[in-house]
PAFIMAR-943339 format. One record per atom (N, C-alpha, C): residue number from 1; atom name; y, x, z. Coordinates in nm, 2 decimals. Each point is the difference from the previous one (the first is absolute). Layout:
<atoms>
resi, name, north, east, up
NUM, CA, Y, X, Z
...
</atoms>
This chain:
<atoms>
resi, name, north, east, up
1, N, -5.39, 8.35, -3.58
1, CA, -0.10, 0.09, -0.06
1, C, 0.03, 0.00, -0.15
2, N, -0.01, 0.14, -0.07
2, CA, -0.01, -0.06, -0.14
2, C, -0.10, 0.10, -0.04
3, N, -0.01, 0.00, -0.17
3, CA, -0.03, 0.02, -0.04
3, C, -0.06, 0.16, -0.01
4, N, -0.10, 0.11, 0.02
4, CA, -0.02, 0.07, 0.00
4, C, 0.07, 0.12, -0.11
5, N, 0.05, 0.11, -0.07
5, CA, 0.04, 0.07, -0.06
5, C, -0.06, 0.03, -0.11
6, N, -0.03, -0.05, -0.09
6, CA, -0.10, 0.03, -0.12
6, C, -0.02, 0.14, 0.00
7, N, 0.10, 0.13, 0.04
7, CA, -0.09, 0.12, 0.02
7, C, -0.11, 0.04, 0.08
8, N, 0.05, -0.11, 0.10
8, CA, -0.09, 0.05, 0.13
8, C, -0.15, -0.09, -0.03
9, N, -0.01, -0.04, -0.12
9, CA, -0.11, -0.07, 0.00
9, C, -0.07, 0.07, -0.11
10, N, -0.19, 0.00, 0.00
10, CA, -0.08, 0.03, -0.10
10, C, 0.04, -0.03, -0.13
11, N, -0.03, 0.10, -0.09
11, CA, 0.04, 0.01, -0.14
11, C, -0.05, -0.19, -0.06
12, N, -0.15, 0.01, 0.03
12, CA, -0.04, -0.19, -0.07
12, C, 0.05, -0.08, 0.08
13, N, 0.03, -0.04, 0.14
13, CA, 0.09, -0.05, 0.07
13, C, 0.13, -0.01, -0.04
14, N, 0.10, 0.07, -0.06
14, CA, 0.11, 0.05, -0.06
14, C, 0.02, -0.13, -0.11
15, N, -0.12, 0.05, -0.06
15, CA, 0.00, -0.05, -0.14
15, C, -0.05, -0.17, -0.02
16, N, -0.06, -0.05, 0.09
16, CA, -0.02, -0.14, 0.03
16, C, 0.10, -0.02, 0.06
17, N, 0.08, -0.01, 0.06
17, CA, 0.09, -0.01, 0.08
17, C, 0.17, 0.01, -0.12
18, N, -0.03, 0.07, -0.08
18, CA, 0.11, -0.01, -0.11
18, C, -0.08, -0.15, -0.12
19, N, -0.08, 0.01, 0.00
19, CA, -0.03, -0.10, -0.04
19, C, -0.02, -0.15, 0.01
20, N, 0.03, -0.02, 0.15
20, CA, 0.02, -0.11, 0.11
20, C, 0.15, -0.07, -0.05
21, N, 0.07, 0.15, 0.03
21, CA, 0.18, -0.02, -0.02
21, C, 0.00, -0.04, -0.11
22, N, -0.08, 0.02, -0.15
22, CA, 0.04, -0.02, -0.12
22, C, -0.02, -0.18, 0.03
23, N, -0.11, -0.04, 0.05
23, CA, -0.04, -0.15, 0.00
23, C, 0.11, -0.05, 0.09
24, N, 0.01, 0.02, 0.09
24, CA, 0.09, -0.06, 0.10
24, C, 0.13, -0.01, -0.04
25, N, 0.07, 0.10, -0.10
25, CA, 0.12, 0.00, -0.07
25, C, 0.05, -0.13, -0.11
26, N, -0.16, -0.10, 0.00
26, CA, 0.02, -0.10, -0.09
26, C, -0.02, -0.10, 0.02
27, N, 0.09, -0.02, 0.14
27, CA, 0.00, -0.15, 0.10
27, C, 0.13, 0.02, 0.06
28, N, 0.12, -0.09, 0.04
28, CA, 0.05, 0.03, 0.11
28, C, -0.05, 0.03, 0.10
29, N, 0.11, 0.09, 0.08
29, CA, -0.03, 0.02, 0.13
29, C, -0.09, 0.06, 0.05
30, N, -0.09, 0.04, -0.12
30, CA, -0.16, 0.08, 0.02
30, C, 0.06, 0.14, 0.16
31, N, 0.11, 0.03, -0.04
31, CA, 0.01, 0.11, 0.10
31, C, -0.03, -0.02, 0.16
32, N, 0.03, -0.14, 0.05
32, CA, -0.02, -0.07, 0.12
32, C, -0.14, 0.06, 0.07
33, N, -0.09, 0.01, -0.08
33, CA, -0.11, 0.06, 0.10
33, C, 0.02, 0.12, 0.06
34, N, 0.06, 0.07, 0.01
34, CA, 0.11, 0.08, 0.10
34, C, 0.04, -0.03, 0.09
35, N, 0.01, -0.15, -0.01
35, CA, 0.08, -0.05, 0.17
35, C, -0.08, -0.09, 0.06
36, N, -0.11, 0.03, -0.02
36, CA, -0.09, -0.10, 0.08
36, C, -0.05, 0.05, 0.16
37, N, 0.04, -0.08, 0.10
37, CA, 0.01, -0.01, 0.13
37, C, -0.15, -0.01, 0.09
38, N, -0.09, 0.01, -0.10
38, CA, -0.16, -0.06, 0.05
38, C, 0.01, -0.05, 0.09
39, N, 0.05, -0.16, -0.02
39, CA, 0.01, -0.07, 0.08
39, C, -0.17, -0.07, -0.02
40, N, -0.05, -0.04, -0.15
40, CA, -0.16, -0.03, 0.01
40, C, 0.03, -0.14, -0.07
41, N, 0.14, -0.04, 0.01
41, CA, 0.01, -0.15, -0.06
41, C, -0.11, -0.03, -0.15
42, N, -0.01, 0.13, -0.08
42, CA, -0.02, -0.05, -0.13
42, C, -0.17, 0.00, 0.05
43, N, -0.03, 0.08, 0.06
43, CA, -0.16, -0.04, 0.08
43, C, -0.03, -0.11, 0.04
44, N, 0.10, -0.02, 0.09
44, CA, -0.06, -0.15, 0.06
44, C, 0.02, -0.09, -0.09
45, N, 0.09, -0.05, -0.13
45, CA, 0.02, -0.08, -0.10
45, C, -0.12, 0.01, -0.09
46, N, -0.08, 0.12, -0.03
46, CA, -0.08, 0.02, -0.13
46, C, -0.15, -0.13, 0.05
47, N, 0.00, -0.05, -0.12
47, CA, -0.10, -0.03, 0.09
47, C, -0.13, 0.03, -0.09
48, N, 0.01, 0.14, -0.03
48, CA, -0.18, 0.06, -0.05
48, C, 0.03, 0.14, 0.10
49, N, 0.09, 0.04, 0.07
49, CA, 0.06, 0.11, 0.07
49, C, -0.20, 0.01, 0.05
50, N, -0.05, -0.08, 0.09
50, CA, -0.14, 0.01, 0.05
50, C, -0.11, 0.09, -0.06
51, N, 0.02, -0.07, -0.12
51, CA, -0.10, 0.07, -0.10
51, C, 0.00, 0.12, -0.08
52, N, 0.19, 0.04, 0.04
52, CA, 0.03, 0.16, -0.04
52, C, -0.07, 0.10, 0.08
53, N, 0.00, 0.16, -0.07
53, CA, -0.03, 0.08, 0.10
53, C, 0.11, 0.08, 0.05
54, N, 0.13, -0.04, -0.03
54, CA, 0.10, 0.05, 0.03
54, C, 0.11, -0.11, 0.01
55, N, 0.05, -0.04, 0.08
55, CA, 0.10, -0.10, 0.01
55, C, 0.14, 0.03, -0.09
56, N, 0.08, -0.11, -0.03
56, CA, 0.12, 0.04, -0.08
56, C, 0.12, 0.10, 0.06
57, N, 0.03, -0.07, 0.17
57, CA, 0.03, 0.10, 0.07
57, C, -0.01, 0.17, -0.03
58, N, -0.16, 0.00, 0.00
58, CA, -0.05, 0.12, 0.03
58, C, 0.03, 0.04, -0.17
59, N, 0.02, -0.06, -0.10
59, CA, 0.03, 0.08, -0.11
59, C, 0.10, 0.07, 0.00
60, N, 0.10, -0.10, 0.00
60, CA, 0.12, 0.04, 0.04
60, C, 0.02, 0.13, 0.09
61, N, -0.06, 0.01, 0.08
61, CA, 0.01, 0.14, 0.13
61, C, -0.07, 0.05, -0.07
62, N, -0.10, 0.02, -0.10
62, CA, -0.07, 0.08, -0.05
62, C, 0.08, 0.11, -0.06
63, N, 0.05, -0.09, -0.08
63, CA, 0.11, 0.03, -0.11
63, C, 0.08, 0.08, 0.00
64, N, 0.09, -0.05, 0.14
64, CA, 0.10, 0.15, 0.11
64, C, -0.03, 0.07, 0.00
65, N, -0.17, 0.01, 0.05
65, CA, 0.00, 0.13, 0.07
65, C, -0.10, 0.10, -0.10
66, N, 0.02, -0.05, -0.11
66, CA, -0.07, 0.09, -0.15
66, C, -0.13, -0.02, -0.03
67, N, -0.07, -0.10, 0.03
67, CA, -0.19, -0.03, -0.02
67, C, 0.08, -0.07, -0.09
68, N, 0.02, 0.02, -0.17
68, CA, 0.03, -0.11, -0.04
68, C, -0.19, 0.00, -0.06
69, N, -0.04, 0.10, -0.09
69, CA, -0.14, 0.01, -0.07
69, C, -0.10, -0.13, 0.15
70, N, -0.01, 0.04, 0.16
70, CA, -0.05, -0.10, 0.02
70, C, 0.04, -0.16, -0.01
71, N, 0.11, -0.01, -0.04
71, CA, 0.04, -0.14, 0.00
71, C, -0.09, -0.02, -0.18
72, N, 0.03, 0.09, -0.07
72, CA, -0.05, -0.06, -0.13
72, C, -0.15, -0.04, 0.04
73, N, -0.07, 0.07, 0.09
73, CA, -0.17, 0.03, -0.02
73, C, -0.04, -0.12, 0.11
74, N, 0.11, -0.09, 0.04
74, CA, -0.07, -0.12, 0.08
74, C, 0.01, -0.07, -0.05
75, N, -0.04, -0.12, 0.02
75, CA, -0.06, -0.15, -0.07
75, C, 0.09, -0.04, 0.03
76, N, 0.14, 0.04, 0.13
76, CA, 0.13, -0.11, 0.01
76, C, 0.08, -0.08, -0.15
77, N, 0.01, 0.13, -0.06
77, CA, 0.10, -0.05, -0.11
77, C, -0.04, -0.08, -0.10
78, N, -0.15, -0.03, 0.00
78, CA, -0.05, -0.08, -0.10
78, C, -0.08, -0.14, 0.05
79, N, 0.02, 0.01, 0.12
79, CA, -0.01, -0.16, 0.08
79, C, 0.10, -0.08, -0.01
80, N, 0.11, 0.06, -0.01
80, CA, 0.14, -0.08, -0.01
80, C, 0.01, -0.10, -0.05
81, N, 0.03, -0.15, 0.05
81, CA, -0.07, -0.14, -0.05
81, C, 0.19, -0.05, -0.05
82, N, 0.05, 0.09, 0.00
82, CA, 0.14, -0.04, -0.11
82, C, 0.08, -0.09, 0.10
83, N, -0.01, -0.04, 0.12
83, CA, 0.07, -0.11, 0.06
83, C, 0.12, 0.00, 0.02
84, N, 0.05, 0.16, 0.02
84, CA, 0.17, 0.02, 0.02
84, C, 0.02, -0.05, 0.13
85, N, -0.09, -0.05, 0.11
85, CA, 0.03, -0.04, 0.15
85, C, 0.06, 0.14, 0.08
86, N, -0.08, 0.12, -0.06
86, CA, 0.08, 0.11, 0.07
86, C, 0.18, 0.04, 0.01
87, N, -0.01, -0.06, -0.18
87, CA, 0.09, 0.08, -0.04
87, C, 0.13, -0.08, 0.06
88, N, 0.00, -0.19, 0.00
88, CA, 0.03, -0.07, 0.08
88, C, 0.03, 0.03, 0.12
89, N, -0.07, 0.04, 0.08
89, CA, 0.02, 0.01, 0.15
89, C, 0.01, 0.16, 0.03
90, N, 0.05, 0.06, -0.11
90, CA, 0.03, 0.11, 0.03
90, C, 0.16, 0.03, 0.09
91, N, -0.02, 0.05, 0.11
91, CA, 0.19, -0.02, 0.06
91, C, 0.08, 0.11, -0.08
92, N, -0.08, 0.14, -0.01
92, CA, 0.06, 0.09, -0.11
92, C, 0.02, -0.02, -0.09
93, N, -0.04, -0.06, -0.09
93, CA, 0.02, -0.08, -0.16
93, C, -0.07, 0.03, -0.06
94, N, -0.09, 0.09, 0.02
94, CA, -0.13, 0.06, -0.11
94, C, -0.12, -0.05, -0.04
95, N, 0.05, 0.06, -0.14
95, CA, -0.13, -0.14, -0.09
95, C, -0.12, 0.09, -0.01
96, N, -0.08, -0.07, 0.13
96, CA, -0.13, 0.09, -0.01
96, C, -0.09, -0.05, -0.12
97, N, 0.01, -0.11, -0.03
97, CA, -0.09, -0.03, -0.11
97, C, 0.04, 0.09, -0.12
98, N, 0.10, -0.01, -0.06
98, CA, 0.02, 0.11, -0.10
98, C, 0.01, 0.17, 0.01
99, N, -0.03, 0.00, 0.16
99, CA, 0.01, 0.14, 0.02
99, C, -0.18, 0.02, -0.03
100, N, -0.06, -0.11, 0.04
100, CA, -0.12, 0.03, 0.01
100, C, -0.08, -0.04, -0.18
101, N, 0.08, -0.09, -0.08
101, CA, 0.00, 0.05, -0.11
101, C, 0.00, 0.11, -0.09
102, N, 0.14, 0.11, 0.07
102, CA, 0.04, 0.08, -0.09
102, C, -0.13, 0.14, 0.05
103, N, -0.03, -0.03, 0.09
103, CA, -0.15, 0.08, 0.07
103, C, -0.10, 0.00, -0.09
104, N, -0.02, -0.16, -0.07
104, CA, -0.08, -0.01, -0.05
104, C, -0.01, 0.05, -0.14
105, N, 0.11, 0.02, -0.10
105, CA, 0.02, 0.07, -0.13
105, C, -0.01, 0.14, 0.04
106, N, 0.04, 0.04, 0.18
106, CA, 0.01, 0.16, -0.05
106, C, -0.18, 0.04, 0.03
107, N, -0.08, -0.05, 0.07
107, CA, -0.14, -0.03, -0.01
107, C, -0.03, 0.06, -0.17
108, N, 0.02, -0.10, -0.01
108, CA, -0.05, -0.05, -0.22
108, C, 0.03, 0.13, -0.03
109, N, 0.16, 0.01, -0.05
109, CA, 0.00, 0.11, -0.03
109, C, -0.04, 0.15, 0.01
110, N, -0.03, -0.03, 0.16
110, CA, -0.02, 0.15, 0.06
110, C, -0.19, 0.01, -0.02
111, N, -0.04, -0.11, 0.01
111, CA, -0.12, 0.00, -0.04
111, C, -0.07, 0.00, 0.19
112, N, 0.05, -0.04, 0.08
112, CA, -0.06, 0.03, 0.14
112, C, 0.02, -0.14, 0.05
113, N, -0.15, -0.03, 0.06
113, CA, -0.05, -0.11, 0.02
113, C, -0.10, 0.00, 0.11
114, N, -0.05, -0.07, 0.09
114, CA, -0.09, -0.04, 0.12
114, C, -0.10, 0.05, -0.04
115, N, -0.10, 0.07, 0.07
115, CA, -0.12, 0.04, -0.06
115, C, -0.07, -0.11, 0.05
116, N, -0.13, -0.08, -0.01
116, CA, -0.07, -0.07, 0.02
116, C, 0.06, -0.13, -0.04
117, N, 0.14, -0.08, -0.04
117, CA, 0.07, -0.07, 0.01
117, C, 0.04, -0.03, -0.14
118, N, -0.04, -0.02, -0.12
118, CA, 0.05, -0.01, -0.12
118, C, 0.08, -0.10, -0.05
119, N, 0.08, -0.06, 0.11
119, CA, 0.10, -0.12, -0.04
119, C, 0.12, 0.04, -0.12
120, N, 0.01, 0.12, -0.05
120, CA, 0.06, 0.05, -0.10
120, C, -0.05, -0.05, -0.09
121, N, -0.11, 0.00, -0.02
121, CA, -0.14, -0.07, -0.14
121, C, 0.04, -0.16, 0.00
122, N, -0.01, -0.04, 0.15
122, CA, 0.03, -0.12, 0.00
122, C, 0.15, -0.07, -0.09
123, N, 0.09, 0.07, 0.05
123, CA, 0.13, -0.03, -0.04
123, C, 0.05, 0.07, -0.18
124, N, -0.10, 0.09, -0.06
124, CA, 0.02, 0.02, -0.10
124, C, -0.08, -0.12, -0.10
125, N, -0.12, -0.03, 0.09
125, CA, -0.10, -0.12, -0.12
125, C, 0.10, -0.11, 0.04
126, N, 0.05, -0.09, 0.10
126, CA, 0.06, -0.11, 0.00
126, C, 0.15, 0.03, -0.08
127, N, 0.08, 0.10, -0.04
127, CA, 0.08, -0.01, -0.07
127, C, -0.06, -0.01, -0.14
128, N, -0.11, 0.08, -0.04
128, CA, -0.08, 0.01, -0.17
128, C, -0.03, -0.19, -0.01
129, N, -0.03, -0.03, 0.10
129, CA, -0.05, -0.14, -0.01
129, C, 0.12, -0.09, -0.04
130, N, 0.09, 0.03, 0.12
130, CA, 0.12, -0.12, -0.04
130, C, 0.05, 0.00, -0.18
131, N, 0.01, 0.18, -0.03
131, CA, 0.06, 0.02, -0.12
131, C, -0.09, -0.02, -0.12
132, N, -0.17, -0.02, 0.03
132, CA, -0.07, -0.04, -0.09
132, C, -0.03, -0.14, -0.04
133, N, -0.01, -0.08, 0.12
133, CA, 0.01, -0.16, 0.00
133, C, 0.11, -0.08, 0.04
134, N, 0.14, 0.04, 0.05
134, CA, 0.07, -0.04, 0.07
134, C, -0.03, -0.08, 0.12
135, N, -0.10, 0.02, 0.06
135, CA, -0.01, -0.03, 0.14
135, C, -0.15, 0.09, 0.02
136, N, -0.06, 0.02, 0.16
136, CA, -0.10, 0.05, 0.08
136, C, -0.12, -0.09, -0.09
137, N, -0.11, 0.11, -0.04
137, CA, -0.13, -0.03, 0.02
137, C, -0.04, 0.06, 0.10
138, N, -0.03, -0.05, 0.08
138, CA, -0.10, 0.02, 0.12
138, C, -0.12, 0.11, 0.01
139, N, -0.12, -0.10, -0.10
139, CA, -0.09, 0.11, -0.02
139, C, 0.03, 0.13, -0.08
140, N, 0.06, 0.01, -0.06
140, CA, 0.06, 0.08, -0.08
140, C, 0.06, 0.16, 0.10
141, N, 0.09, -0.10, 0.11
141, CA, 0.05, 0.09, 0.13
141, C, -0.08, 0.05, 0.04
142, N, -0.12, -0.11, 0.05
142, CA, -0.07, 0.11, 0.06
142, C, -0.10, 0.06, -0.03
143, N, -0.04, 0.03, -0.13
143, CA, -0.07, 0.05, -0.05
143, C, 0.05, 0.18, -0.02
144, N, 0.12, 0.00, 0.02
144, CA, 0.09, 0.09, -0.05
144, C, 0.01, 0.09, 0.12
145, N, 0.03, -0.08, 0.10
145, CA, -0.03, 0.02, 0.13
145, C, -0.09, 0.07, 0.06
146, N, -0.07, -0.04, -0.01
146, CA, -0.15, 0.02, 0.01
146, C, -0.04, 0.13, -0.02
147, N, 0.00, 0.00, -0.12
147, CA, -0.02, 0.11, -0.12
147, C, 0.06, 0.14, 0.08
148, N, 0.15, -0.01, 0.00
148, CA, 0.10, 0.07, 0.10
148, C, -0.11, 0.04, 0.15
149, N, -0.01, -0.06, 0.07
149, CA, -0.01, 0.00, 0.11
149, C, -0.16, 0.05, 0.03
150, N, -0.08, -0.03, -0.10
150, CA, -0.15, 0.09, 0.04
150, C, -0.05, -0.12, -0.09
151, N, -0.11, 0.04, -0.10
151, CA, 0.00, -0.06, -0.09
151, C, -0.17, -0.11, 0.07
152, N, -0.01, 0.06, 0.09
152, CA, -0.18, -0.04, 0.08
152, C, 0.08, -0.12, 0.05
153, N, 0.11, -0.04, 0.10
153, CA, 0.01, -0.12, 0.03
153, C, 0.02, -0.14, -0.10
154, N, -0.01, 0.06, -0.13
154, CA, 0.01, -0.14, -0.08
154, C, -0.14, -0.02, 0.03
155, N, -0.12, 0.07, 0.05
155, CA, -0.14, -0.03, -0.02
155, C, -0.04, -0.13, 0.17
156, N, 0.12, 0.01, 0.07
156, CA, 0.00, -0.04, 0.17
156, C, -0.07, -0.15, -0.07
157, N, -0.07, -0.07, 0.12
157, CA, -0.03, -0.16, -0.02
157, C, 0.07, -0.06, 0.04
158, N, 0.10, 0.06, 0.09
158, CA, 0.10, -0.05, 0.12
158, C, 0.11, -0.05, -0.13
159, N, 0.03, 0.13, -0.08
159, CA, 0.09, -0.07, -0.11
159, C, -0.03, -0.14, -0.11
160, N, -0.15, 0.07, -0.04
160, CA, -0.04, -0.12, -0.10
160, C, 0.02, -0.16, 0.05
161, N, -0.04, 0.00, 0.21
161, CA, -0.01, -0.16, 0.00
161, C, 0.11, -0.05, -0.01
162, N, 0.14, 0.14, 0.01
162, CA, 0.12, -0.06, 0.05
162, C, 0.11, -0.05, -0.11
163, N, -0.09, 0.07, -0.15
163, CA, 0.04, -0.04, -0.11
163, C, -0.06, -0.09, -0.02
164, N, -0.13, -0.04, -0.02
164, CA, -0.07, -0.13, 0.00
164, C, 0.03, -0.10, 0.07
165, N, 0.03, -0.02, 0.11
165, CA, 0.09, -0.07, 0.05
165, C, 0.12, -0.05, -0.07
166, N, 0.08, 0.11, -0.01
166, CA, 0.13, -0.04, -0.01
166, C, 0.02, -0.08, -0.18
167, N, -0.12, 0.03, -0.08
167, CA, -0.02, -0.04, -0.12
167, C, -0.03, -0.15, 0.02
168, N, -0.10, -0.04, 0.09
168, CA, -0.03, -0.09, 0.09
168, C, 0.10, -0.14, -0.01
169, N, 0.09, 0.03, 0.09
169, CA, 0.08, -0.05, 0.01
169, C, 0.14, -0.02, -0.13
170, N, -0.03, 0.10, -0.06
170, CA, 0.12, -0.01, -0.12
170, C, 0.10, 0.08, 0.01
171, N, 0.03, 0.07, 0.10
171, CA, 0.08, 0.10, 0.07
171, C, 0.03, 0.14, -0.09
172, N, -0.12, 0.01, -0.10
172, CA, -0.02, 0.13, -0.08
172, C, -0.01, -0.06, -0.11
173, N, 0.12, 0.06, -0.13
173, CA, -0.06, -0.07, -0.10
173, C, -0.08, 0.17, -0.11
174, N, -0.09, -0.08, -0.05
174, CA, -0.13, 0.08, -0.06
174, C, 0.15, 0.09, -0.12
175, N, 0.04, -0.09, -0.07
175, CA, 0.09, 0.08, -0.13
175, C, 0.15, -0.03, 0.08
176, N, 0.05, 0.12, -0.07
176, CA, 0.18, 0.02, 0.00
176, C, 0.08, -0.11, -0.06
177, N, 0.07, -0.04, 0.06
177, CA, 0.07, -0.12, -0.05
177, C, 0.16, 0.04, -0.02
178, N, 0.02, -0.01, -0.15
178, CA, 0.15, 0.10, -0.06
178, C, 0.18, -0.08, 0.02
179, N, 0.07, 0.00, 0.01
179, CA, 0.09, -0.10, 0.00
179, C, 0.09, 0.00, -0.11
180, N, 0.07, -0.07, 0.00
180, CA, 0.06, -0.02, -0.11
180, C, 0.11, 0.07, -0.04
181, N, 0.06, 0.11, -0.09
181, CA, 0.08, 0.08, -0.03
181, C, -0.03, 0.15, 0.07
182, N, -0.08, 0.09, -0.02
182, CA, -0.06, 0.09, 0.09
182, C, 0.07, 0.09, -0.08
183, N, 0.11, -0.01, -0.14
183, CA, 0.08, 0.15, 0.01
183, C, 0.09, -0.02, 0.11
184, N, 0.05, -0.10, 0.01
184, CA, 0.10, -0.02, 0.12
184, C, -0.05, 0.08, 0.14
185, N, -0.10, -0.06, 0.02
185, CA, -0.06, 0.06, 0.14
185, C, -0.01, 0.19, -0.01
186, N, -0.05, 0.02, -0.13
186, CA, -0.01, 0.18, -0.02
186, C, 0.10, 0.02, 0.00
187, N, 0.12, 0.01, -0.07
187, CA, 0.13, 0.00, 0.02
187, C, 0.09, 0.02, 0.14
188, N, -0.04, -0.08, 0.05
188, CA, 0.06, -0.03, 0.15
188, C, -0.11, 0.17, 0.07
189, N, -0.14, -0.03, -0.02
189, CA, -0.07, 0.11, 0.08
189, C, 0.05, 0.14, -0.06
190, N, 0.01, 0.04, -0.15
190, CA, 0.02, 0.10, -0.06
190, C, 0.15, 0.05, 0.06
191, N, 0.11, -0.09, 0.02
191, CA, 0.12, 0.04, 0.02
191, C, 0.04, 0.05, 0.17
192, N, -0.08, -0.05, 0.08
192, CA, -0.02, 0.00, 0.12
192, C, -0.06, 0.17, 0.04
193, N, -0.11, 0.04, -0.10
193, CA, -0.03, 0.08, -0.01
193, C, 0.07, 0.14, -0.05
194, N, 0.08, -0.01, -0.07
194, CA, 0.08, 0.07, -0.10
194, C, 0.10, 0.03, 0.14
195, N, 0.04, -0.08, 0.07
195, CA, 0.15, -0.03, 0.10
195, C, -0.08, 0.07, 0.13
196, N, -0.18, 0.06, -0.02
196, CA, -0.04, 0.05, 0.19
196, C, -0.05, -0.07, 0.06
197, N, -0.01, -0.15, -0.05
197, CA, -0.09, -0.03, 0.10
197, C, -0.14, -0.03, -0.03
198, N, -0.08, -0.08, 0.08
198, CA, -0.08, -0.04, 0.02
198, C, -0.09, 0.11, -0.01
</atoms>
């Protein structure tokens, strides 16, 4: 099976889909998702695959058969817990994790994202964080979060006891704690950015 005929597909389908190729062109071997056998290996390996609404498998066949816009508008590509188990036990050789990365910049760029699902907000405040303190504030995340996602559930009690809690125990710390050399860490995020990713 390959790849559908970029004529034969919708003009914005077309055009996410040229924009997939631009990401994928900046990895080896990105072309491999063309030979994937849906065998399901990288499913059975994932292990948040459960909590997707589209399995990695199923991105991948998504992808063939031209839904790329629904692959951006599901929550798959931004569950991705980085493990590389797929990409591992892949028998075709395809690196689904950076395929499912390069998904993720054409997202960004294209501006098409999950509706109800704001893990975009999420992954843009936890990079603002790393590059602001060199590591995660927490509350900070999820304030940002929050904010993103409906601004009434910062009001939940369900949240407050579970932040209270976790303050509780020491688990949350109240202020951002900065590390040592943080042009270094901007640097490293600024250049990463400049190069596509994140």
């Amino acid at each position: 099976m390959t790849s559908p005929p970029a004529a034969s597909l919708p003009r914005r389908e077309a055009e996410l889909r040229a924009a997939f190729w631009d990401q994928v062109g900046t990895f080896p071997d990105g072309y491999r998702i063309l030979n994937c056998i849906q065998c399901g290996t990288c499913t059975g390996s994932c292990p948040v695959a459960p909590a997707m609404d589209i399995t990695p498998r199923q991105v991948v066949a998504l992808f063939r058969a031209g839904f790329l816009e629904e692959i951006l508008r599901s929550r798959a590509i931004w569950m991705c817990a980085s493990c590389y188990a797929c990409a591992v036990r892949c028998p075709a050789g395809i690196r689904v994790t950076d395929s499912l990365y390069a998904l993720k910049r054409v997202a960004e760029k294209k501006k098409v994202f999950p509706r109800s699902f704001p893990v975009h907000a999420l992954a843009d405040a936890f990079t603002r964080n790393v590059r602001d303190w060199g590591r995660n504030w927490e509350i900070w995340l999820g304030f940002k979060y929050y904010l993103a996602a409906g601004p009434a559930k910062l009001l939940s009690p369900d949240l407050h006891r579970f932040a209270l809690g976790l303050l509780r125990k020491k688990r949350l710390a109240l202020l951002p704690a900065r590390v040592k050399r943080i042009h270094e860490v901007r640097a490293i995020i600024d250049k990463a950015q400049s190069m596509g990713g994140l």
